[in-house]
C-alpha positions as CSV (number, residue, x, y, z in Angstrom):
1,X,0.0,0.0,0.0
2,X,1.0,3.8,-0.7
3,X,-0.1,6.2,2.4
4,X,-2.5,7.7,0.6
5,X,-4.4,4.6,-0.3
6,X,-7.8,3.4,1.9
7,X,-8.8,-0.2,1.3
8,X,-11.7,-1.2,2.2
9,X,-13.3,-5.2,2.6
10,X,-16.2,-7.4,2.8
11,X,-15.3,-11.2,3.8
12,X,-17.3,-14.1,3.9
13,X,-17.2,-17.6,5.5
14,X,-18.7,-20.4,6.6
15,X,-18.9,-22.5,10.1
16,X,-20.4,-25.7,10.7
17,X,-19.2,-25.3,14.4
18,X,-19.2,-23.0,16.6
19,X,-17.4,-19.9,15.1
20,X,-17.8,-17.3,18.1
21,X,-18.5,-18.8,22.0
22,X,-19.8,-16.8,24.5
23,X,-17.9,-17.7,27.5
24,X,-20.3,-15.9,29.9
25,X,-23.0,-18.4,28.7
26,X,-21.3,-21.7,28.5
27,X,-19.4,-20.8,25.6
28,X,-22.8,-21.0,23.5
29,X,-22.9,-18.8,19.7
30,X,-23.9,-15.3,20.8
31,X,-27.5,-15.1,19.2
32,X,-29.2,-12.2,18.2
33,X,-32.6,-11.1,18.5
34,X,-33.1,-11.6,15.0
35,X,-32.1,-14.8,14.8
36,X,-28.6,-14.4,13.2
37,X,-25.2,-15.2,15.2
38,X,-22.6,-12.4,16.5
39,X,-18.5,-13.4,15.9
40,X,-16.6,-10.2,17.1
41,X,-13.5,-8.7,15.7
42,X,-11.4,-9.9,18.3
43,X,-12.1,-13.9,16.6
44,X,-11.2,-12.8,13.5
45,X,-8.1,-11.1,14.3
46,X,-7.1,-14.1,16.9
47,X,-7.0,-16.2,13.4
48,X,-4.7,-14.1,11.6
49,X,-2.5,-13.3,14.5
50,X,-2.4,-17.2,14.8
51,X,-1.7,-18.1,11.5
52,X,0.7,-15.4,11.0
53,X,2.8,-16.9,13.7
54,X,2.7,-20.3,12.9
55,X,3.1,-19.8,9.0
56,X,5.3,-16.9,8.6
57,X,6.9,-17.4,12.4
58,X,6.1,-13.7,13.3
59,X,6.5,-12.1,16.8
60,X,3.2,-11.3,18.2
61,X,2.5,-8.7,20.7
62,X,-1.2,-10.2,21.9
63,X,-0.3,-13.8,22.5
64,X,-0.3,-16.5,25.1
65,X,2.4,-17.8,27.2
66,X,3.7,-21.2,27.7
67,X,1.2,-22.2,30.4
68,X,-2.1,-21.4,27.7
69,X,-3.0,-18.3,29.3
70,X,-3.3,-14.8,27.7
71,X,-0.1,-12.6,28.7
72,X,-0.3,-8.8,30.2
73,X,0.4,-6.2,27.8
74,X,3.1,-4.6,30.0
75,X,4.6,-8.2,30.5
76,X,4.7,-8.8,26.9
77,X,6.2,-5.3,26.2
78,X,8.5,-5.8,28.6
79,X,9.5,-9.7,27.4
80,X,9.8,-7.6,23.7
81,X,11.4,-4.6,24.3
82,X,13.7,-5.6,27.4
83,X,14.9,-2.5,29.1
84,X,14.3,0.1,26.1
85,X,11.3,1.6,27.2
86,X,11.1,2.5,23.6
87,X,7.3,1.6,23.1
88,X,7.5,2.4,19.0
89,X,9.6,-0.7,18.6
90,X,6.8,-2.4,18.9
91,X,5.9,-1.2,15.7
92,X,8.5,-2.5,14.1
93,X,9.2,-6.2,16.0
94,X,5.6,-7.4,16.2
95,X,3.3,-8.6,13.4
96,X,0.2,-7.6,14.7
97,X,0.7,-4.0,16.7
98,X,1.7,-2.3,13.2
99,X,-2.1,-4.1,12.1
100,X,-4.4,-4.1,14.7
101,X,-2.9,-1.4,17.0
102,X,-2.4,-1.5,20.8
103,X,-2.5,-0.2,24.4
104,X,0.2,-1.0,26.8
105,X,-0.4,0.3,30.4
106,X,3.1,2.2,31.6
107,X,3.5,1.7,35.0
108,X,3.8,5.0,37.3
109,X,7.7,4.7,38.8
110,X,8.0,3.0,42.1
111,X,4.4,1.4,41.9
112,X,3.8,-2.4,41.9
113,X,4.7,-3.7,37.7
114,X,1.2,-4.4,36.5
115,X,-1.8,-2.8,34.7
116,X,-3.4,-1.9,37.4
117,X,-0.8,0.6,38.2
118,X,-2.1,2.8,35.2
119,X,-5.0,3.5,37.2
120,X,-2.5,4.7,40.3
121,X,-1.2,7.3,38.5
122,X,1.0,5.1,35.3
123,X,0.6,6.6,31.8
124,X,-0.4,4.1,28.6
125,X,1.2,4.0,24.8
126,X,-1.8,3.7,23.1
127,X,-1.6,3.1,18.7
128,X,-4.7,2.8,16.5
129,X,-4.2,0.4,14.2
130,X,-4.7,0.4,10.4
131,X,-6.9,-2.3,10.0
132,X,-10.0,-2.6,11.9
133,X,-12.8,-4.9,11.3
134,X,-17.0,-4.4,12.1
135,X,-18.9,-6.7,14.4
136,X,-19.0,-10.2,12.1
137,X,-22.8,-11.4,12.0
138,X,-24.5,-14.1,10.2
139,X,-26.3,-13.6,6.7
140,X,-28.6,-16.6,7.6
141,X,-30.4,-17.5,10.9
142,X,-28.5,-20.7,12.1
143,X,-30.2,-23.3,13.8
144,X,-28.5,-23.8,17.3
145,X,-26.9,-27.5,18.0
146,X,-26.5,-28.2,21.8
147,X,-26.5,-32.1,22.2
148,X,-25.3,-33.3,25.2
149,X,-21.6,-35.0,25.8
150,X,-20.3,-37.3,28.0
151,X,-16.7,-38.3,29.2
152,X,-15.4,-41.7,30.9
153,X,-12.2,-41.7,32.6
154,X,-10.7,-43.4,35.1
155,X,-9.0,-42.5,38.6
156,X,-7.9,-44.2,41.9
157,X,-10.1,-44.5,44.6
158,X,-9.8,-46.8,47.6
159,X,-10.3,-50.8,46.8
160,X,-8.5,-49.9,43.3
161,X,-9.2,-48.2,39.9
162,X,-12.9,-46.8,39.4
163,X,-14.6,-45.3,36.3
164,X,-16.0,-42.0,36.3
165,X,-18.5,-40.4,33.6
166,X,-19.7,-37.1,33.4
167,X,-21.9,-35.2,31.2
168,X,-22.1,-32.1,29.8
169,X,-23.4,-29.6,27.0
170,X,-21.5,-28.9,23.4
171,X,-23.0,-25.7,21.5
172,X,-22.5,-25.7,17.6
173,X,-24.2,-24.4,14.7
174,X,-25.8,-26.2,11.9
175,X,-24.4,-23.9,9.1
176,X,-23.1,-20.3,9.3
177,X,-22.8,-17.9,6.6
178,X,-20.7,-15.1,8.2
179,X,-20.0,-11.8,6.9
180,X,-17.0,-9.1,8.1
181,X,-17.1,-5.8,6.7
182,X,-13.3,-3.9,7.1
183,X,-10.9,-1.0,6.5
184,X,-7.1,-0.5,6.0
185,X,-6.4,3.0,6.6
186,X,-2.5,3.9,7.4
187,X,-2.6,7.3,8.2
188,X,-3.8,5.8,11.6
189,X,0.4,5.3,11.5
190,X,1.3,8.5,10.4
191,X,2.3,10.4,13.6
192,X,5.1,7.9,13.3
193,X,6.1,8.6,9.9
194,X,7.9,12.0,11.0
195,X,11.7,12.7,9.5
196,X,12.9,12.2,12.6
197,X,11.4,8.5,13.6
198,X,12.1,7.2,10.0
199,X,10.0,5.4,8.0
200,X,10.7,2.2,10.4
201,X,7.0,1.9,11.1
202,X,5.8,2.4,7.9
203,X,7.9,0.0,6.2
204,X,7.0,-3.1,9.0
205,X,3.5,-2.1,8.3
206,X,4.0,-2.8,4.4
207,X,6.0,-6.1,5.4
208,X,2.9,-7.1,7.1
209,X,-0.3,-6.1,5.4
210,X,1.2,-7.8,2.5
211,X,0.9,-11.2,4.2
212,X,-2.6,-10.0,5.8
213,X,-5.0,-11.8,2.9
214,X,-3.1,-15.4,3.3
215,X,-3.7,-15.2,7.2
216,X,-7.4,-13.9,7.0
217,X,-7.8,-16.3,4.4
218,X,-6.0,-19.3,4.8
219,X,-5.7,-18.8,8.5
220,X,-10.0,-19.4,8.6
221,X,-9.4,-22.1,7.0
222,X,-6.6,-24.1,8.8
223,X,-8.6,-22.6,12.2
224,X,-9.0,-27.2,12.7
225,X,-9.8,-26.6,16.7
226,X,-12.8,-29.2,18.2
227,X,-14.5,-25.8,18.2
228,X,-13.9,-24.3,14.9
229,X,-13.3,-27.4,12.4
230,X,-15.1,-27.2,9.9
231,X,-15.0,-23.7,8.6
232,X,-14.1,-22.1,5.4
233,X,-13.4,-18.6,3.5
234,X,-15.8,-18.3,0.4
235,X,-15.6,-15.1,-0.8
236,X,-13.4,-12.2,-0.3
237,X,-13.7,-8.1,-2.1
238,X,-11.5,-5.8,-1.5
239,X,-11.2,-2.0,-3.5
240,X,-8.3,0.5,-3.3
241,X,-9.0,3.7,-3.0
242,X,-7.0,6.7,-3.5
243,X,-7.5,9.5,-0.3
244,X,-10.8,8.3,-0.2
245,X,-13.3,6.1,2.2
246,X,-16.8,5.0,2.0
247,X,-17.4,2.7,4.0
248,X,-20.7,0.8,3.0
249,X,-19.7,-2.3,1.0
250,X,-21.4,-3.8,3.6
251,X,-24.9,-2.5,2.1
252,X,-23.3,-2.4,-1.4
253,X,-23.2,-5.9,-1.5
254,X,-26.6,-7.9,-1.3
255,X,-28.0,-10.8,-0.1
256,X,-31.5,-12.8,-1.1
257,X,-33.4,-15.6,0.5
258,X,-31.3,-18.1,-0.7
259,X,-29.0,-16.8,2.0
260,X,-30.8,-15.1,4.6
261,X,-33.2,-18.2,5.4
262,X,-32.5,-21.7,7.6
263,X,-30.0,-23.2,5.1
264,X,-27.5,-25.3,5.0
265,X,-25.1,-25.2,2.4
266,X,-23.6,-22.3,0.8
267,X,-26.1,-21.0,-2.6
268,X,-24.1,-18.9,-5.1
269,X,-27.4,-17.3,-6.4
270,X,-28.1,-15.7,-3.4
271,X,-25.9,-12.5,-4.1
272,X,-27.0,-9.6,-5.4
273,X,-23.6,-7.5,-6.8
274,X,-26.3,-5.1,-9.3
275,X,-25.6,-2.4,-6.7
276,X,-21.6,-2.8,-6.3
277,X,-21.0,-3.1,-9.8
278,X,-22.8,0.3,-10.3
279,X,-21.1,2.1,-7.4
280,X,-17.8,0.9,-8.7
281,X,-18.6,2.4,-12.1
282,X,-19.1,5.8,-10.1
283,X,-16.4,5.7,-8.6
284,X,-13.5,4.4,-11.0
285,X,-12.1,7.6,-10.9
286,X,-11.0,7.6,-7.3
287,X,-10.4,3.3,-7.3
288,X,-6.6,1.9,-7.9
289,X,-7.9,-1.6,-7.9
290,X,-10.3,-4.5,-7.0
291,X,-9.1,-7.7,-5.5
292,X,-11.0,-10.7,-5.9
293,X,-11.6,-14.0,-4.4
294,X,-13.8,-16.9,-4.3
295,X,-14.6,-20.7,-3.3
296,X,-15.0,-23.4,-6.1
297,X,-18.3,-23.0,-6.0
298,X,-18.6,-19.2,-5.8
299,X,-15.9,-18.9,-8.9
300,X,-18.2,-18.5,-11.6
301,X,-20.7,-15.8,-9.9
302,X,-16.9,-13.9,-8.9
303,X,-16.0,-13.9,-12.5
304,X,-18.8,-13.1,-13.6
305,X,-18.3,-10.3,-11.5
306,X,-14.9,-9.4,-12.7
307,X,-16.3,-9.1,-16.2
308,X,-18.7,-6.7,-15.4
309,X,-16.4,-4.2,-13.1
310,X,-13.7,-4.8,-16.2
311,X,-16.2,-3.1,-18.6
312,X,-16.0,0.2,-16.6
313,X,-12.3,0.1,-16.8
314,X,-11.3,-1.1,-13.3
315,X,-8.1,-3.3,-12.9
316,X,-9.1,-6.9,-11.6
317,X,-6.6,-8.4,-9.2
318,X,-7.3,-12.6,-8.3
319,X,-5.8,-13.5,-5.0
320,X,-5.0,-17.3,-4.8
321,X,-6.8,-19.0,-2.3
Protein backbone atom coordinates (compact mmCIF):
# COMPACT_ATOMS: atom_id res chain seq x y z
CA UNK A 1 0.00 0.00 0.00
CA UNK A 2 0.96 3.84 -0.70
CA UNK A 3 -0.06 6.16 2.42
CA UNK A 4 -2.46 7.66 0.63
CA UNK A 5 -4.41 4.59 -0.30
CA UNK A 6 -7.80 3.38 1.90
CA UNK A 7 -8.76 -0.24 1.27
CA UNK A 8 -11.72 -1.25 2.16
CA UNK A 9 -13.27 -5.18 2.63
CA UNK A 10 -16.17 -7.45 2.77
CA UNK A 11 -15.29 -11.16 3.82
CA UNK A 12 -17.35 -14.14 3.92
CA UNK A 13 -17.22 -17.58 5.46
CA UNK A 14 -18.70 -20.43 6.57
CA UNK A 15 -18.89 -22.46 10.05
CA UNK A 16 -20.40 -25.74 10.68
CA UNK A 17 -19.20 -25.33 14.42
CA UNK A 18 -19.15 -23.00 16.64
CA UNK A 19 -17.39 -19.85 15.13
CA UNK A 20 -17.77 -17.34 18.11
CA UNK A 21 -18.46 -18.84 21.96
CA UNK A 22 -19.79 -16.82 24.53
CA UNK A 23 -17.92 -17.74 27.50
CA UNK A 24 -20.33 -15.89 29.90
CA UNK A 25 -22.96 -18.35 28.72
CA UNK A 26 -21.32 -21.65 28.45
CA UNK A 27 -19.43 -20.81 25.59
CA UNK A 28 -22.77 -20.98 23.50
CA UNK A 29 -22.93 -18.85 19.66
CA UNK A 30 -23.89 -15.29 20.80
CA UNK A 31 -27.49 -15.09 19.16
CA UNK A 32 -29.16 -12.23 18.18
CA UNK A 33 -32.60 -11.15 18.52
CA UNK A 34 -33.11 -11.59 14.98
CA UNK A 35 -32.14 -14.84 14.82
CA UNK A 36 -28.56 -14.43 13.24
CA UNK A 37 -25.17 -15.17 15.22
CA UNK A 38 -22.64 -12.41 16.48
CA UNK A 39 -18.46 -13.44 15.86
CA UNK A 40 -16.61 -10.16 17.11
CA UNK A 41 -13.46 -8.66 15.69
CA UNK A 42 -11.40 -9.90 18.31
CA UNK A 43 -12.06 -13.87 16.64
CA UNK A 44 -11.24 -12.85 13.46
CA UNK A 45 -8.12 -11.11 14.33
CA UNK A 46 -7.07 -14.08 16.94
CA UNK A 47 -7.03 -16.19 13.44
CA UNK A 48 -4.74 -14.09 11.63
CA UNK A 49 -2.46 -13.26 14.55
CA UNK A 50 -2.38 -17.22 14.82
CA UNK A 51 -1.69 -18.06 11.52
CA UNK A 52 0.66 -15.42 10.99
CA UNK A 53 2.80 -16.89 13.70
CA UNK A 54 2.75 -20.32 12.90
CA UNK A 55 3.13 -19.79 8.97
CA UNK A 56 5.32 -16.89 8.62
CA UNK A 57 6.89 -17.42 12.37
CA UNK A 58 6.15 -13.74 13.30
CA UNK A 59 6.55 -12.10 16.78
CA UNK A 60 3.16 -11.30 18.18
CA UNK A 61 2.52 -8.74 20.71
CA UNK A 62 -1.17 -10.17 21.89
CA UNK A 63 -0.26 -13.80 22.52
CA UNK A 64 -0.29 -16.53 25.12
CA UNK A 65 2.45 -17.79 27.18
CA UNK A 66 3.68 -21.21 27.72
CA UNK A 67 1.15 -22.18 30.44
CA UNK A 68 -2.10 -21.40 27.71
CA UNK A 69 -2.97 -18.31 29.33
CA UNK A 70 -3.26 -14.80 27.69
CA UNK A 71 -0.05 -12.60 28.72
CA UNK A 72 -0.33 -8.79 30.22
CA UNK A 73 0.39 -6.24 27.78
CA UNK A 74 3.14 -4.58 30.04
CA UNK A 75 4.58 -8.19 30.55
CA UNK A 76 4.68 -8.83 26.90
CA UNK A 77 6.20 -5.28 26.23
CA UNK A 78 8.53 -5.85 28.59
CA UNK A 79 9.51 -9.74 27.39
CA UNK A 80 9.81 -7.58 23.71
CA UNK A 81 11.37 -4.56 24.32
CA UNK A 82 13.71 -5.63 27.42
CA UNK A 83 14.92 -2.46 29.06
CA UNK A 84 14.31 0.07 26.12
CA UNK A 85 11.30 1.60 27.18
CA UNK A 86 11.15 2.52 23.61
CA UNK A 87 7.34 1.59 23.08
CA UNK A 88 7.54 2.36 18.95
CA UNK A 89 9.56 -0.67 18.58
CA UNK A 90 6.76 -2.36 18.91
CA UNK A 91 5.95 -1.19 15.65
CA UNK A 92 8.46 -2.49 14.14
CA UNK A 93 9.18 -6.17 16.02
CA UNK A 94 5.59 -7.44 16.15
CA UNK A 95 3.28 -8.55 13.42
CA UNK A 96 0.25 -7.57 14.74
CA UNK A 97 0.68 -4.00 16.69
CA UNK A 98 1.67 -2.35 13.16
CA UNK A 99 -2.10 -4.07 12.06
CA UNK A 100 -4.38 -4.12 14.74
CA UNK A 101 -2.87 -1.36 16.99
CA UNK A 102 -2.37 -1.46 20.85
CA UNK A 103 -2.53 -0.23 24.39
CA UNK A 104 0.18 -0.99 26.84
CA UNK A 105 -0.39 0.34 30.39
CA UNK A 106 3.07 2.17 31.57
CA UNK A 107 3.52 1.74 35.00
CA UNK A 108 3.83 4.95 37.31
CA UNK A 109 7.66 4.68 38.84
CA UNK A 110 7.97 3.02 42.10
CA UNK A 111 4.43 1.36 41.85
CA UNK A 112 3.77 -2.38 41.86
CA UNK A 113 4.71 -3.67 37.67
CA UNK A 114 1.21 -4.38 36.52
CA UNK A 115 -1.77 -2.82 34.73
CA UNK A 116 -3.37 -1.86 37.41
CA UNK A 117 -0.82 0.59 38.24
CA UNK A 118 -2.14 2.80 35.19
CA UNK A 119 -5.04 3.54 37.21
CA UNK A 120 -2.47 4.74 40.30
CA UNK A 121 -1.17 7.32 38.49
CA UNK A 122 0.98 5.13 35.34
CA UNK A 123 0.62 6.63 31.77
CA UNK A 124 -0.42 4.10 28.64
CA UNK A 125 1.20 4.02 24.80
CA UNK A 126 -1.85 3.68 23.08
CA UNK A 127 -1.62 3.11 18.65
CA UNK A 128 -4.75 2.75 16.54
CA UNK A 129 -4.23 0.42 14.18
CA UNK A 130 -4.68 0.38 10.37
CA UNK A 131 -6.86 -2.28 10.04
CA UNK A 132 -9.96 -2.64 11.88
CA UNK A 133 -12.80 -4.86 11.34
CA UNK A 134 -16.99 -4.43 12.07
CA UNK A 135 -18.93 -6.66 14.36
CA UNK A 136 -18.98 -10.19 12.09
CA UNK A 137 -22.82 -11.36 11.99
CA UNK A 138 -24.51 -14.10 10.21
CA UNK A 139 -26.31 -13.64 6.72
CA UNK A 140 -28.62 -16.60 7.63
CA UNK A 141 -30.36 -17.46 10.89
CA UNK A 142 -28.50 -20.74 12.06
CA UNK A 143 -30.25 -23.28 13.77
CA UNK A 144 -28.52 -23.81 17.27
CA UNK A 145 -26.90 -27.52 18.05
CA UNK A 146 -26.53 -28.22 21.84
CA UNK A 147 -26.53 -32.12 22.16
CA UNK A 148 -25.32 -33.33 25.20
CA UNK A 149 -21.64 -35.03 25.77
CA UNK A 150 -20.27 -37.27 27.98
CA UNK A 151 -16.67 -38.35 29.17
CA UNK A 152 -15.40 -41.67 30.89
CA UNK A 153 -12.16 -41.71 32.56
CA UNK A 154 -10.74 -43.38 35.05
CA UNK A 155 -9.04 -42.53 38.59
CA UNK A 156 -7.89 -44.22 41.86
CA UNK A 157 -10.06 -44.53 44.61
CA UNK A 158 -9.83 -46.82 47.61
CA UNK A 159 -10.26 -50.77 46.80
CA UNK A 160 -8.54 -49.86 43.25
CA UNK A 161 -9.21 -48.18 39.90
CA UNK A 162 -12.94 -46.84 39.41
CA UNK A 163 -14.65 -45.28 36.31
CA UNK A 164 -16.04 -42.02 36.30
CA UNK A 165 -18.50 -40.39 33.64
CA UNK A 166 -19.66 -37.12 33.41
CA UNK A 167 -21.86 -35.21 31.22
CA UNK A 168 -22.15 -32.07 29.84
CA UNK A 169 -23.38 -29.61 26.99
CA UNK A 170 -21.52 -28.87 23.38
CA UNK A 171 -22.97 -25.74 21.51
CA UNK A 172 -22.49 -25.74 17.56
CA UNK A 173 -24.25 -24.40 14.72
CA UNK A 174 -25.78 -26.18 11.89
CA UNK A 175 -24.41 -23.90 9.14
CA UNK A 176 -23.15 -20.28 9.28
CA UNK A 177 -22.81 -17.86 6.63
CA UNK A 178 -20.70 -15.13 8.22
CA UNK A 179 -20.05 -11.83 6.90
CA UNK A 180 -16.95 -9.12 8.07
CA UNK A 181 -17.12 -5.80 6.66
CA UNK A 182 -13.31 -3.88 7.12
CA UNK A 183 -10.88 -1.03 6.49
CA UNK A 184 -7.14 -0.46 5.96
CA UNK A 185 -6.36 2.99 6.63
CA UNK A 186 -2.48 3.90 7.37
CA UNK A 187 -2.65 7.35 8.19
CA UNK A 188 -3.82 5.76 11.63
CA UNK A 189 0.41 5.32 11.53
CA UNK A 190 1.26 8.49 10.45
CA UNK A 191 2.27 10.37 13.55
CA UNK A 192 5.10 7.89 13.29
CA UNK A 193 6.12 8.59 9.91
CA UNK A 194 7.93 12.04 10.95
CA UNK A 195 11.73 12.73 9.53
CA UNK A 196 12.93 12.20 12.61
CA UNK A 197 11.45 8.50 13.60
CA UNK A 198 12.13 7.21 10.00
CA UNK A 199 10.01 5.38 8.01
CA UNK A 200 10.68 2.18 10.40
CA UNK A 201 7.05 1.95 11.06
CA UNK A 202 5.80 2.36 7.89
CA UNK A 203 7.90 -0.01 6.18
CA UNK A 204 7.03 -3.10 9.04
CA UNK A 205 3.54 -2.15 8.28
CA UNK A 206 4.00 -2.78 4.44
CA UNK A 207 6.01 -6.11 5.37
CA UNK A 208 2.93 -7.14 7.06
CA UNK A 209 -0.27 -6.07 5.40
CA UNK A 210 1.20 -7.80 2.45
CA UNK A 211 0.92 -11.23 4.17
CA UNK A 212 -2.60 -10.00 5.77
CA UNK A 213 -4.99 -11.77 2.92
CA UNK A 214 -3.07 -15.43 3.29
CA UNK A 215 -3.69 -15.21 7.17
CA UNK A 216 -7.39 -13.92 6.97
CA UNK A 217 -7.77 -16.35 4.36
CA UNK A 218 -5.98 -19.34 4.84
CA UNK A 219 -5.71 -18.79 8.52
CA UNK A 220 -10.00 -19.43 8.61
CA UNK A 221 -9.44 -22.15 6.98
CA UNK A 222 -6.57 -24.05 8.82
CA UNK A 223 -8.58 -22.60 12.24
CA UNK A 224 -9.01 -27.18 12.73
CA UNK A 225 -9.82 -26.62 16.74
CA UNK A 226 -12.85 -29.22 18.24
CA UNK A 227 -14.46 -25.79 18.23
CA UNK A 228 -13.90 -24.33 14.87
CA UNK A 229 -13.35 -27.43 12.39
CA UNK A 230 -15.11 -27.17 9.86
CA UNK A 231 -15.02 -23.70 8.59
CA UNK A 232 -14.13 -22.13 5.44
CA UNK A 233 -13.40 -18.55 3.54
CA UNK A 234 -15.82 -18.31 0.42
CA UNK A 235 -15.62 -15.13 -0.76
CA UNK A 236 -13.40 -12.16 -0.32
CA UNK A 237 -13.71 -8.14 -2.13
CA UNK A 238 -11.49 -5.79 -1.54
CA UNK A 239 -11.21 -1.97 -3.52
CA UNK A 240 -8.26 0.52 -3.31
CA UNK A 241 -9.04 3.65 -3.01
CA UNK A 242 -7.03 6.68 -3.50
CA UNK A 243 -7.52 9.49 -0.30
CA UNK A 244 -10.79 8.27 -0.21
CA UNK A 245 -13.33 6.11 2.22
CA UNK A 246 -16.80 5.04 2.02
CA UNK A 247 -17.41 2.74 4.04
CA UNK A 248 -20.72 0.84 3.02
CA UNK A 249 -19.70 -2.30 0.98
CA UNK A 250 -21.41 -3.85 3.61
CA UNK A 251 -24.86 -2.51 2.05
CA UNK A 252 -23.33 -2.37 -1.38
CA UNK A 253 -23.15 -5.92 -1.52
CA UNK A 254 -26.62 -7.93 -1.34
CA UNK A 255 -28.00 -10.81 -0.06
CA UNK A 256 -31.48 -12.77 -1.07
CA UNK A 257 -33.35 -15.64 0.50
CA UNK A 258 -31.32 -18.11 -0.73
CA UNK A 259 -28.97 -16.84 1.97
CA UNK A 260 -30.85 -15.07 4.57
CA UNK A 261 -33.23 -18.22 5.45
CA UNK A 262 -32.52 -21.65 7.61
CA UNK A 263 -30.01 -23.19 5.11
CA UNK A 264 -27.48 -25.31 5.01
CA UNK A 265 -25.10 -25.18 2.40
CA UNK A 266 -23.62 -22.34 0.78
CA UNK A 267 -26.14 -20.98 -2.64
CA UNK A 268 -24.11 -18.93 -5.15
CA UNK A 269 -27.37 -17.27 -6.43
CA UNK A 270 -28.06 -15.71 -3.39
CA UNK A 271 -25.91 -12.53 -4.06
CA UNK A 272 -27.04 -9.61 -5.36
CA UNK A 273 -23.58 -7.51 -6.81
CA UNK A 274 -26.26 -5.06 -9.29
CA UNK A 275 -25.60 -2.38 -6.66
CA UNK A 276 -21.56 -2.80 -6.28
CA UNK A 277 -21.02 -3.15 -9.82
CA UNK A 278 -22.76 0.33 -10.29
CA UNK A 279 -21.07 2.10 -7.41
CA UNK A 280 -17.80 0.86 -8.71
CA UNK A 281 -18.58 2.39 -12.11
CA UNK A 282 -19.12 5.80 -10.12
CA UNK A 283 -16.37 5.73 -8.56
CA UNK A 284 -13.52 4.43 -11.00
CA UNK A 285 -12.06 7.60 -10.90
CA UNK A 286 -10.99 7.59 -7.28
CA UNK A 287 -10.40 3.32 -7.31
CA UNK A 288 -6.55 1.90 -7.93
CA UNK A 289 -7.88 -1.63 -7.92
CA UNK A 290 -10.32 -4.46 -7.05
CA UNK A 291 -9.06 -7.74 -5.49
CA UNK A 292 -11.02 -10.72 -5.92
CA UNK A 293 -11.56 -14.04 -4.43
CA UNK A 294 -13.78 -16.87 -4.29
CA UNK A 295 -14.63 -20.65 -3.35
CA UNK A 296 -15.04 -23.42 -6.13
CA UNK A 297 -18.27 -22.98 -6.02
CA UNK A 298 -18.65 -19.25 -5.78
CA UNK A 299 -15.92 -18.89 -8.93
CA UNK A 300 -18.25 -18.50 -11.58
CA UNK A 301 -20.67 -15.83 -9.89
CA UNK A 302 -16.87 -13.85 -8.87
CA UNK A 303 -16.03 -13.94 -12.50
CA UNK A 304 -18.78 -13.11 -13.64
CA UNK A 305 -18.33 -10.34 -11.49
CA UNK A 306 -14.86 -9.43 -12.67
CA UNK A 307 -16.29 -9.07 -16.23
CA UNK A 308 -18.72 -6.69 -15.36
CA UNK A 309 -16.37 -4.25 -13.09
CA UNK A 310 -13.66 -4.84 -16.19
CA UNK A 311 -16.16 -3.05 -18.61
CA UNK A 312 -15.98 0.24 -16.63
CA UNK A 313 -12.31 0.05 -16.82
CA UNK A 314 -11.30 -1.11 -13.27
CA UNK A 315 -8.06 -3.29 -12.89
CA UNK A 316 -9.12 -6.85 -11.56
CA UNK A 317 -6.62 -8.43 -9.22
CA UNK A 318 -7.26 -12.63 -8.29
CA UNK A 319 -5.84 -13.51 -5.02
CA UNK A 320 -4.97 -17.35 -4.81
CA UNK A 321 -6.81 -19.05 -2.34
Amino acid sequence: MEKNERKEFLFYYESRQNPNGDPGFENQPRLLPDGRILVTDVRIKRTIRDYAKKKFGKVLFVDFGDDGNPVKADKRAKEILGETNDFTKLLTETFDVPLFGALVPIPKKGKKDDAESEGAGGASFKVTGPIQFSLGRSVNQPEILNPIISSHFVGKEKGGEQEHGTFGRFYSVDYALIKFQGAINPNNLSEYWSKEKGDKAWKAFQENEKIFFDCLWNGTNELTTRSKYPQRSVFYFEVTYDGVCYNDLDVLVRENENLKSKITELNPAGFDFSRLIKAMEKRKGKIKKVALAACEELEDVARDLSSSLKKTGLEIEWRKC
